[in-house]
PyMOL Python script that loads the backbone (N, CA, C, O; Angstrom):
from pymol import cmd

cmd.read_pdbstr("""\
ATOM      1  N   UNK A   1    -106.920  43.376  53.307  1.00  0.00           N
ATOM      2  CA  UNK A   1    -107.043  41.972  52.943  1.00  0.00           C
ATOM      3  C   UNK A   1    -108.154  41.826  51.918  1.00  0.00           C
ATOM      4  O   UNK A   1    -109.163  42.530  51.967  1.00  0.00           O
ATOM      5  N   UNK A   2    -107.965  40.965  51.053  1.00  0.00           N
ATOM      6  CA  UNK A   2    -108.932  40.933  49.642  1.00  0.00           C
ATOM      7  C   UNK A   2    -109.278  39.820  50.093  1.00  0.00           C
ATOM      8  O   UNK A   2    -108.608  38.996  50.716  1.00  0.00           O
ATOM      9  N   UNK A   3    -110.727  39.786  49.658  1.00  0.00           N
ATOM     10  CA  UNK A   3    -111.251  38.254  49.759  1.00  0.00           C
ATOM     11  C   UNK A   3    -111.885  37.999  48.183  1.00  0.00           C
ATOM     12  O   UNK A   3    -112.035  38.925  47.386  1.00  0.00           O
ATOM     13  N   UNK A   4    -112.275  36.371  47.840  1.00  0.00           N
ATOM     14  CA  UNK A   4    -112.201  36.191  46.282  1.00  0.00           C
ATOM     15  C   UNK A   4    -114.267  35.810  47.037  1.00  0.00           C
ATOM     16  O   UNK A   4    -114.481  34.924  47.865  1.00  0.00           O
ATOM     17  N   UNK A   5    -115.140  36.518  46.587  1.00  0.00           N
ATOM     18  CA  UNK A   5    -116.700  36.362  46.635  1.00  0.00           C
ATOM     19  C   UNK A   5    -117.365  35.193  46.055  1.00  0.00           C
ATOM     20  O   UNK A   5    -116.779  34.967  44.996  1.00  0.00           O
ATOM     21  N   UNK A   6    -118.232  34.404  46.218  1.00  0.00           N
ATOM     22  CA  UNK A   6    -119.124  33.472  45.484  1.00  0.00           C
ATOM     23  C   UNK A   6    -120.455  33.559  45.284  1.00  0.00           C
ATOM     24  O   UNK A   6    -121.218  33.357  46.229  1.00  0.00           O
ATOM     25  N   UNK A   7    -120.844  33.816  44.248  1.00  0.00           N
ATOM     26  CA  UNK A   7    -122.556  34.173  44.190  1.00  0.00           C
ATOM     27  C   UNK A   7    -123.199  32.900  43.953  1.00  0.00           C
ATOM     28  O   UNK A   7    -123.058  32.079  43.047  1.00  0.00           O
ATOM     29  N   UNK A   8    -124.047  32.932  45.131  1.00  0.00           N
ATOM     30  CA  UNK A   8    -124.895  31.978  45.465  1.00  0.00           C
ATOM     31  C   UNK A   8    -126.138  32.532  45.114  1.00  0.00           C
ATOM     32  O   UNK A   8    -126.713  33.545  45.512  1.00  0.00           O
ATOM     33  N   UNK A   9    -126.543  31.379  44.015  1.00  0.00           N
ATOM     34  CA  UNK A   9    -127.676  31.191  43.173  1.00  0.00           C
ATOM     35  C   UNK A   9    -129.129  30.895  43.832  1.00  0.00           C
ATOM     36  O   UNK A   9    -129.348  29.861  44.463  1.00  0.00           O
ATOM     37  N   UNK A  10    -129.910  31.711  43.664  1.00  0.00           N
ATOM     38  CA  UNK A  10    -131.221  31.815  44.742  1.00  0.00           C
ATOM     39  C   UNK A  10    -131.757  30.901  44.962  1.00  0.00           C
ATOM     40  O   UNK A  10    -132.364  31.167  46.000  1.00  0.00           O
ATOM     41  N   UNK A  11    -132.101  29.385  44.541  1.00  0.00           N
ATOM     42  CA  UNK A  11    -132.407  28.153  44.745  1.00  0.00           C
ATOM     43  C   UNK A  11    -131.660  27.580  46.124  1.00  0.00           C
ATOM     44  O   UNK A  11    -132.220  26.720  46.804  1.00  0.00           O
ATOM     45  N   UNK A  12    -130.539  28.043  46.434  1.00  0.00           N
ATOM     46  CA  UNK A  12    -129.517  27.792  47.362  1.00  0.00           C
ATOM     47  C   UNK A  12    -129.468  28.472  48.348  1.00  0.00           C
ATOM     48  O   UNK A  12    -128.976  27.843  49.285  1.00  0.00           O
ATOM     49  N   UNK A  13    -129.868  29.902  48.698  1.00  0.00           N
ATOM     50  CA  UNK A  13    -129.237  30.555  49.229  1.00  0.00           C
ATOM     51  C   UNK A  13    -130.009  30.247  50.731  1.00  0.00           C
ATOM     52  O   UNK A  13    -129.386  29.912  51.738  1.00  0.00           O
ATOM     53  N   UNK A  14    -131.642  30.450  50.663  1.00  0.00           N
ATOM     54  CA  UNK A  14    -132.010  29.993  52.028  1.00  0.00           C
ATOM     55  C   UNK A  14    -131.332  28.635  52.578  1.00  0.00           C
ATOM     56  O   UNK A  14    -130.915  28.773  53.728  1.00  0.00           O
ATOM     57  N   UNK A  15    -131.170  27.634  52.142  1.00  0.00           N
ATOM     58  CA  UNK A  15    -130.667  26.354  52.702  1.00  0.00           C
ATOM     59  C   UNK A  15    -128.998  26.800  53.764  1.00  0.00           C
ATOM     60  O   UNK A  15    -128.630  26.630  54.927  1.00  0.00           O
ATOM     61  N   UNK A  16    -128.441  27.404  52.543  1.00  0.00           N
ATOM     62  CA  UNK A  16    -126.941  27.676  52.868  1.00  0.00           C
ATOM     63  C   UNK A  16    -127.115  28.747  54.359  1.00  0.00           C
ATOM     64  O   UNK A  16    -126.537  28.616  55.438  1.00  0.00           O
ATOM     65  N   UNK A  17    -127.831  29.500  54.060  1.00  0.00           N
ATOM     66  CA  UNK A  17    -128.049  30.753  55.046  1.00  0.00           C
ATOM     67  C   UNK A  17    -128.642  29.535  56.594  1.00  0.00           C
ATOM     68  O   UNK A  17    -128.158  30.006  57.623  1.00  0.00           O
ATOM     69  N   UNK A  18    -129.145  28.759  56.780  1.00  0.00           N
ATOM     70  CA  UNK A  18    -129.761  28.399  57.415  1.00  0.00           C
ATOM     71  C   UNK A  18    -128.373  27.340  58.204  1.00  0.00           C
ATOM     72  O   UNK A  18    -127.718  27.575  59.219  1.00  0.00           O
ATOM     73  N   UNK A  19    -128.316  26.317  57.378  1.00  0.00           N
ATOM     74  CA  UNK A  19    -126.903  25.587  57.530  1.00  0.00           C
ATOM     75  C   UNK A  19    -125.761  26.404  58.676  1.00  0.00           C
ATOM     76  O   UNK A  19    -125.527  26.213  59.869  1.00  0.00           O
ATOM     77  N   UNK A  20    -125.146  27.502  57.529  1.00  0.00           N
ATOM     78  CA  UNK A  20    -124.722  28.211  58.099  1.00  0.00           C
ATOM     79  C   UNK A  20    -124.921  28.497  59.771  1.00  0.00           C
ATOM     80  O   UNK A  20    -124.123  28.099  60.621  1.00  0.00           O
ATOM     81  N   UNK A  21    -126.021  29.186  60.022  1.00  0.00           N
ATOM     82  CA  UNK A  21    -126.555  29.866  61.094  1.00  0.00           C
ATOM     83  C   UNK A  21    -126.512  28.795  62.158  1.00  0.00           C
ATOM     84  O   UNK A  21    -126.155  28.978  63.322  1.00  0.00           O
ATOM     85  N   UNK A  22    -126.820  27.926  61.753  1.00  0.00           N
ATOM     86  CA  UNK A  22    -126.886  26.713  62.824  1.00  0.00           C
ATOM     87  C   UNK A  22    -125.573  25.811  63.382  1.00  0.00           C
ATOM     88  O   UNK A  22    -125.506  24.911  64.219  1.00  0.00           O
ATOM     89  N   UNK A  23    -124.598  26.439  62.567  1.00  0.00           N
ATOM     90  CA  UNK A  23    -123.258  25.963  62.743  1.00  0.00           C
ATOM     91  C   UNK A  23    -122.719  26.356  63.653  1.00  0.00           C
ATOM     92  O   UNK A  23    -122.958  27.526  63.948  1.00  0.00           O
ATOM     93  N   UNK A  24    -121.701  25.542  64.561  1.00  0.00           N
ATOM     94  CA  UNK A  24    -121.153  25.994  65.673  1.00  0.00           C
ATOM     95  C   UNK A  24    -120.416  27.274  65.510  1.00  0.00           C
ATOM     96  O   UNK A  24    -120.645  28.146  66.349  1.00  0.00           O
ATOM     97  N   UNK A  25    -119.460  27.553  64.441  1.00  0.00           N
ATOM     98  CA  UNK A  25    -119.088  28.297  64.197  1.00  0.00           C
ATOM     99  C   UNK A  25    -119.646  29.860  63.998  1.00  0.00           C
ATOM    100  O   UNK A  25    -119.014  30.913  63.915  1.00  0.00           O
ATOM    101  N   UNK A  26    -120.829  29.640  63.963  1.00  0.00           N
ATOM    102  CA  UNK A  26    -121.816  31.370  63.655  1.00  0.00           C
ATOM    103  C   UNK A  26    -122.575  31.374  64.978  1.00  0.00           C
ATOM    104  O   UNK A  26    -122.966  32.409  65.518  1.00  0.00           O
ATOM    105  N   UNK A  27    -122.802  29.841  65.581  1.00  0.00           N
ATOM    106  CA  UNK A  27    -124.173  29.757  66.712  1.00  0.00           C
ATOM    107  C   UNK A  27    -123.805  31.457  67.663  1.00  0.00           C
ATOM    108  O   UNK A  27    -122.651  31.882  67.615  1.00  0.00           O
ATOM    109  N   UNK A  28    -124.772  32.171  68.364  1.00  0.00           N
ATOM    110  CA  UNK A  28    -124.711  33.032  69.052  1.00  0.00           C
ATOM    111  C   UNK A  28    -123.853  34.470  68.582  1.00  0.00           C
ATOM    112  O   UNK A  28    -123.562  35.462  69.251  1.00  0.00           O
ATOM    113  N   UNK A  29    -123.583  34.135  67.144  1.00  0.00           N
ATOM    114  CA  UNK A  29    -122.695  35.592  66.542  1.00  0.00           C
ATOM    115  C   UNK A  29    -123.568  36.866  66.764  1.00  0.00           C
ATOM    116  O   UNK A  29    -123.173  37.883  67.333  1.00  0.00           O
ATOM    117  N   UNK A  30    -124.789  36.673  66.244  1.00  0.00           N
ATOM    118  CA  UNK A  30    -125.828  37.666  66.380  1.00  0.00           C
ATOM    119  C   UNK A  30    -125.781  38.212  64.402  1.00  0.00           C
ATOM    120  O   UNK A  30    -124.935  37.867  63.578  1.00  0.00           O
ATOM    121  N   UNK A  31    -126.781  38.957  64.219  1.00  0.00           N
ATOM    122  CA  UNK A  31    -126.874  39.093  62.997  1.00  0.00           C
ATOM    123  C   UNK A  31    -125.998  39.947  62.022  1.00  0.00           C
ATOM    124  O   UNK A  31    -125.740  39.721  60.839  1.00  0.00           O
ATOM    125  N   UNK A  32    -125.491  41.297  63.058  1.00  0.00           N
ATOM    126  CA  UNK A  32    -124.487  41.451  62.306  1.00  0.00           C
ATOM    127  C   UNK A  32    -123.271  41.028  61.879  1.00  0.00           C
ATOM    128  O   UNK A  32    -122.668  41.342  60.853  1.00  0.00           O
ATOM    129  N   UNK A  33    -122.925  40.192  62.866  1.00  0.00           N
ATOM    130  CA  UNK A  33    -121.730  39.531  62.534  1.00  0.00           C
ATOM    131  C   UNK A  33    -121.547  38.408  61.536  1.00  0.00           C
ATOM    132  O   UNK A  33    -120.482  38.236  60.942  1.00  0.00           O
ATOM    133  N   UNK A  34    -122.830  37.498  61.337  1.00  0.00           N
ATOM    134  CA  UNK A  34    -123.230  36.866  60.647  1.00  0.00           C
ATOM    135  C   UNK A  34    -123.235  37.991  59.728  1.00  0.00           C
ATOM    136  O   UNK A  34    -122.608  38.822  60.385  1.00  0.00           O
ATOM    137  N   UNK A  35    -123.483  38.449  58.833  1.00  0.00           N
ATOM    138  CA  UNK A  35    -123.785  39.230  57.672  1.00  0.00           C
ATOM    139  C   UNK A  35    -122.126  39.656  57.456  1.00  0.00           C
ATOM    140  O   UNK A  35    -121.673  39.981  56.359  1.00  0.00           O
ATOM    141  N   UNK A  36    -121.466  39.601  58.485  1.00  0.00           N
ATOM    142  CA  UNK A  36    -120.470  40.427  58.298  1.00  0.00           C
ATOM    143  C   UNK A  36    -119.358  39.293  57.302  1.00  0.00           C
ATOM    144  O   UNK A  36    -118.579  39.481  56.368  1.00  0.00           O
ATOM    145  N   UNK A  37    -119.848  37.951  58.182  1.00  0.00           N
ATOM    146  CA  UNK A  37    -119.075  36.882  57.780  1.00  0.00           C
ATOM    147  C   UNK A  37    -118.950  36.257  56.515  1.00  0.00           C
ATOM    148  O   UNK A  37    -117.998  35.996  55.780  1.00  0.00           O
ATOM    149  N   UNK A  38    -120.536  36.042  56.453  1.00  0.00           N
ATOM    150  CA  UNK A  38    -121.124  35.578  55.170  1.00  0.00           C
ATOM    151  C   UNK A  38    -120.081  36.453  54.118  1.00  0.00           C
ATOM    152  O   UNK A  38    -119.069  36.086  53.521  1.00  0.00           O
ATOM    153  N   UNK A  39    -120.934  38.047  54.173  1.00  0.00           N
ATOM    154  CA  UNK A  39    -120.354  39.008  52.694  1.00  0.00           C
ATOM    155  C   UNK A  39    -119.024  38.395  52.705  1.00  0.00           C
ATOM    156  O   UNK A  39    -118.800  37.806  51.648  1.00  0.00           O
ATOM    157  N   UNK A  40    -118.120  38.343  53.509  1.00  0.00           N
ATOM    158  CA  UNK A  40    -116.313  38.024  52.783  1.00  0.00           C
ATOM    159  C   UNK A  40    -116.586  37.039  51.860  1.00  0.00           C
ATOM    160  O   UNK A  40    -115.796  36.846  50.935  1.00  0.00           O
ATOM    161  N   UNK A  41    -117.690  36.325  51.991  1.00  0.00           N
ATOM    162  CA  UNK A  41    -117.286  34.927  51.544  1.00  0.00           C
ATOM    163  C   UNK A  41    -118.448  34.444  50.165  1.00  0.00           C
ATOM    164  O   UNK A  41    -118.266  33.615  49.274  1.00  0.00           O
ATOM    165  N   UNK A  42    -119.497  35.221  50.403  1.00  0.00           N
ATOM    166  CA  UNK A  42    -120.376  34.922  49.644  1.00  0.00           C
ATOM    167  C   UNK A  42    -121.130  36.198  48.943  1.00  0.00           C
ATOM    168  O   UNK A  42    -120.781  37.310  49.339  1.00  0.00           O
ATOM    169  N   UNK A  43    -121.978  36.130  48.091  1.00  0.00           N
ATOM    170  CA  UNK A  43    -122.335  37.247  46.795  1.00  0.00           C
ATOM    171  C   UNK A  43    -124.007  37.054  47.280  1.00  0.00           C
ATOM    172  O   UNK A  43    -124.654  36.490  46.398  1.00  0.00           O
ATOM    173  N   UNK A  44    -124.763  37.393  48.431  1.00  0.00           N
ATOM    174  CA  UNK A  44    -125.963  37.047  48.459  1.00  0.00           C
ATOM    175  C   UNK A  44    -126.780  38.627  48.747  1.00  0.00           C
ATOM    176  O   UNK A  44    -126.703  39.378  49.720  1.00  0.00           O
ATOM    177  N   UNK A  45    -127.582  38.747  47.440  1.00  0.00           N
ATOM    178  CA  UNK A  45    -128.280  40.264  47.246  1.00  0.00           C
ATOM    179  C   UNK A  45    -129.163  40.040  48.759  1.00  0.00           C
ATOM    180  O   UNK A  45    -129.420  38.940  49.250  1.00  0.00           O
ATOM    181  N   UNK A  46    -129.550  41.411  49.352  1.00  0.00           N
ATOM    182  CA  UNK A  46    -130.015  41.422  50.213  1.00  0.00           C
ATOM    183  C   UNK A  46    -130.058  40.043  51.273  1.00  0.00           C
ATOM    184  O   UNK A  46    -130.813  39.071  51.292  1.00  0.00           O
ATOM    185  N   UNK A  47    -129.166  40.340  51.934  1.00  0.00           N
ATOM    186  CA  UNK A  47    -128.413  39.163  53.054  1.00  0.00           C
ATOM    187  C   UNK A  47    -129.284  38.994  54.393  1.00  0.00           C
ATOM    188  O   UNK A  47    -129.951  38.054  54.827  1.00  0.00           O
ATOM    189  N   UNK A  48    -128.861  40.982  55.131  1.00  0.00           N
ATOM    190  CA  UNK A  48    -129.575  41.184  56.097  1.00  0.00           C
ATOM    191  C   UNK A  48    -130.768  40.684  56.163  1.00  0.00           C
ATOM    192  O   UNK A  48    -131.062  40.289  57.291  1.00  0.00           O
ATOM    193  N   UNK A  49    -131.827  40.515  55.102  1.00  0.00           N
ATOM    194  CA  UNK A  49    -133.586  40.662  54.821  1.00  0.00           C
ATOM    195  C   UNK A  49    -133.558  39.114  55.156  1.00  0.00           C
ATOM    196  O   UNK A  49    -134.353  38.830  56.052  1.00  0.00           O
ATOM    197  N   UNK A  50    -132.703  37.848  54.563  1.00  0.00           N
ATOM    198  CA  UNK A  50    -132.890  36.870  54.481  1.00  0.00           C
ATOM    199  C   UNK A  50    -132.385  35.948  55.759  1.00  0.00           C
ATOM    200  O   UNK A  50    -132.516  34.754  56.028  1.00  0.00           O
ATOM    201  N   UNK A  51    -131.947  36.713  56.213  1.00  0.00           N
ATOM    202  CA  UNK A  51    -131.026  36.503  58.240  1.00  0.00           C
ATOM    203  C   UNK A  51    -132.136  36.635  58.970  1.00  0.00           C
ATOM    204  O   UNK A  51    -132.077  36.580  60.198  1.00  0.00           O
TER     205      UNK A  51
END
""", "prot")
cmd.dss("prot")
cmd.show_as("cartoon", "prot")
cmd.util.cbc("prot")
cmd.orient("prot")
């Protein structure tokens, strides 16, 4: 399965990362899975560091 990436521009990325995390949808994923989720979907250099 191919996924189409979005690079999120560093002004953005803590907010989005945070949003994210707090969403029902990620609440209790744990970090790898979160990282796992994010990458399909988003272009964010060093992900793990910012989780």
């Amino acid at each position: 399965r191919e996924y189409i990436s979005t690079y999120i521009p560093p002004h953005i990325r803590t907010e989005l990362i945070k949003t994210l995390y707090k969403s029902l949808e990620y609440r209790h994923a744990g970090v790898n899975e979160i990282v796992r989720r994010l990458a399909k979907v988003f272009i964010i250099p060093r992900l793990r560091a910012k989780i």
